[in-house]
C-alpha positions as CSV (number, residue, x, y, z in Angstrom):
1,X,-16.9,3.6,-31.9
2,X,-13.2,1.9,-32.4
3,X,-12.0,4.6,-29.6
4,X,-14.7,3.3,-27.3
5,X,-13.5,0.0,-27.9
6,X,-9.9,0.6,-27.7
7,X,-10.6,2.3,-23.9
8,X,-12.6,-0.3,-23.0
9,X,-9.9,-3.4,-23.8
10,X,-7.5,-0.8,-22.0
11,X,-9.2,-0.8,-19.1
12,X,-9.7,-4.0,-19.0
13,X,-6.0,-4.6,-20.1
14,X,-5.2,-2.1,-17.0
15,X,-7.7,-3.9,-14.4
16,X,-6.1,-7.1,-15.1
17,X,-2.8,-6.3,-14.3
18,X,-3.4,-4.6,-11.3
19,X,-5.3,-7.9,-10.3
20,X,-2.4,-9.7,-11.0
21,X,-0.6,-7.5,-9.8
22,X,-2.1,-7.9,-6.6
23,X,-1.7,-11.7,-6.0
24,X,1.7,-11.2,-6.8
25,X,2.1,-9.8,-3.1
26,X,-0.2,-12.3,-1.9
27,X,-3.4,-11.1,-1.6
28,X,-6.1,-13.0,-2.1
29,X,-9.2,-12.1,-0.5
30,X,-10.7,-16.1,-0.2
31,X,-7.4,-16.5,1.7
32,X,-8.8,-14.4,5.1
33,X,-7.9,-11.2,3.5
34,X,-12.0,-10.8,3.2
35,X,-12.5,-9.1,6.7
36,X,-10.1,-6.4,6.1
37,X,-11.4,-5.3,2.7
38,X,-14.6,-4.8,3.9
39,X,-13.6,-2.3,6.5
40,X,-11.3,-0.5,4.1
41,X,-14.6,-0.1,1.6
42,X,-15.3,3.0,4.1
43,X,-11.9,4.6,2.9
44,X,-12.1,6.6,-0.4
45,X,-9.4,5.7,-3.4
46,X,-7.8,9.0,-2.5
47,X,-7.2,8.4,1.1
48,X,-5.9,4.3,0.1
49,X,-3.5,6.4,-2.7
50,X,-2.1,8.5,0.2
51,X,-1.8,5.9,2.7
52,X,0.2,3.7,0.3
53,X,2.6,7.2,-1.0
54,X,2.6,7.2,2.9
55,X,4.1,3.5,3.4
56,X,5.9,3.5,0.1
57,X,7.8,6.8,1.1
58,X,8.7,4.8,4.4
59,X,9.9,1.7,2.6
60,X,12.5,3.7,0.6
61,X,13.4,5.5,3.7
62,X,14.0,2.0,5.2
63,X,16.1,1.0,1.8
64,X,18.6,4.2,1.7
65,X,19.2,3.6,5.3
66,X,19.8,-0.3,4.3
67,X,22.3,0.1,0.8
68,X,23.6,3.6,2.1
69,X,23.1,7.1,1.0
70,X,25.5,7.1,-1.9
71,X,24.6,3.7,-3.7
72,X,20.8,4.7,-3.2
73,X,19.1,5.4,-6.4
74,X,15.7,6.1,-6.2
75,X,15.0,4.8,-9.8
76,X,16.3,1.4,-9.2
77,X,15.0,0.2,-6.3
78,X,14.8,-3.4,-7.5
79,X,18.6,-3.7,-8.3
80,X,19.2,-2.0,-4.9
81,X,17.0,-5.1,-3.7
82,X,19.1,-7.6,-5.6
83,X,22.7,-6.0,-3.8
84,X,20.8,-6.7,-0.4
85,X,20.9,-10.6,-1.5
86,X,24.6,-10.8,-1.5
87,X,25.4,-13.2,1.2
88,X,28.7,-11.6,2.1
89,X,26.4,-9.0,3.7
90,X,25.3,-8.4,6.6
91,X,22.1,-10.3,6.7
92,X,21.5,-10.5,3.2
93,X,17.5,-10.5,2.0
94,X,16.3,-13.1,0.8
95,X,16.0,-14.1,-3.3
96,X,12.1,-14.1,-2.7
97,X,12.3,-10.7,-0.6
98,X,14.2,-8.5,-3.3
99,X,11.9,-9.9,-6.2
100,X,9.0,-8.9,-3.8
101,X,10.5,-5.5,-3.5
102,X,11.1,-5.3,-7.4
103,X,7.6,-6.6,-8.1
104,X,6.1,-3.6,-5.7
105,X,8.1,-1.2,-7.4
106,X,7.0,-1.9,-11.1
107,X,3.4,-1.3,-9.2
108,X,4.3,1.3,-7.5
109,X,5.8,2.9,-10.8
110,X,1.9,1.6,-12.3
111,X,0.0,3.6,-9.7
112,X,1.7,6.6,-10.0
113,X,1.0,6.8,-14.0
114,X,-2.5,6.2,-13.5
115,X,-2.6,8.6,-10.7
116,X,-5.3,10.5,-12.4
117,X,-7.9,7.6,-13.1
118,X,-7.3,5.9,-8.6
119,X,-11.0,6.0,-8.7
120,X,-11.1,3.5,-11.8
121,X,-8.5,0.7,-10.6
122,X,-8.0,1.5,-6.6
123,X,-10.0,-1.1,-5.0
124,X,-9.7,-2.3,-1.4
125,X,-8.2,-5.7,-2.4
126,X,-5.3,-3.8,-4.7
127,X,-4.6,-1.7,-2.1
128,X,-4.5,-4.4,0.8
129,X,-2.1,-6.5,-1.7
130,X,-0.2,-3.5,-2.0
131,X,0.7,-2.8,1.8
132,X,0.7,-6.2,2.9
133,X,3.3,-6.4,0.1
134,X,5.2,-3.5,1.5
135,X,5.2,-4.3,5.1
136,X,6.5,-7.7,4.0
137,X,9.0,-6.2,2.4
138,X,10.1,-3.2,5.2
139,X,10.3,-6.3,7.5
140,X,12.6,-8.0,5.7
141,X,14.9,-4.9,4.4
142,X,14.7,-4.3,8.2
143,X,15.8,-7.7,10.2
144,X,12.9,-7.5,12.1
């Protein structure tokens, strides 16, 4: 009985966060973001956990090529953000940019731990937040 109640604040603990987690990137689904859910309802929390690994992969691709190959670690991508908002670079990011890019890392780091329970906390609203988030983010890495 105290185990069942110990999962259930977990999850609850773990839904929360991802929710949060979520507006962080600026989705909120009163806020037109409605439309889109409903058409990503048809995709299964494996196929949203592959498209994201899909775009995430492409984001970091985006980031090496940014800081260069040697300062590129893989394990600090929000520090690598924060080098980007030097403004004796070449257009530097943006203070609000490289915290977006460290906030979507910590969540990225999140889904890949709870890998095993997508089916629990992958909803169509974490996963819009999540790539809107990261396009965001590519464009701004980017210049474009």
């Amino acid at each position: 009985s105290q185990i069942r109640e110990i999962k259930s604040i977990a999850e609850e603990q773990v839904a929360q966060a991802i929710s949060e987690g979520s507006k962080t990137f600026g989705n909120d689904p009163s806020a037109g973001a409605a439309k889109e859910v409903t058409e990503l309802d048809r995709k299964s929390p494996d196929d949203m956990f592959d498209d994201i690994s899909t775009k995430w992969a492409k984001l970091t691709a985006v980031l090496k090529e940014r800081v260069g190959q040697d300062a590129y670690d893989g394990r600090a991508i929000g520090q690598m953000a924060w080098i980007l908002v030097d403004k004796r670079r070449k257009n530097p990011l943006q203070s609000t940019d490289a915290e977006l890019l460290e906030n979507l890392h910590s969540q990225w780091k999140r889904f890949t731990r709870l890998h095993a329970t997508r089916t629990d906390w992958l909803t169509p609203e974490v996963y819009l937040g999540f790539v809107t988030g990261v396009e965001r983010a590519e464009k701004a890495i980017s210049g474009t």
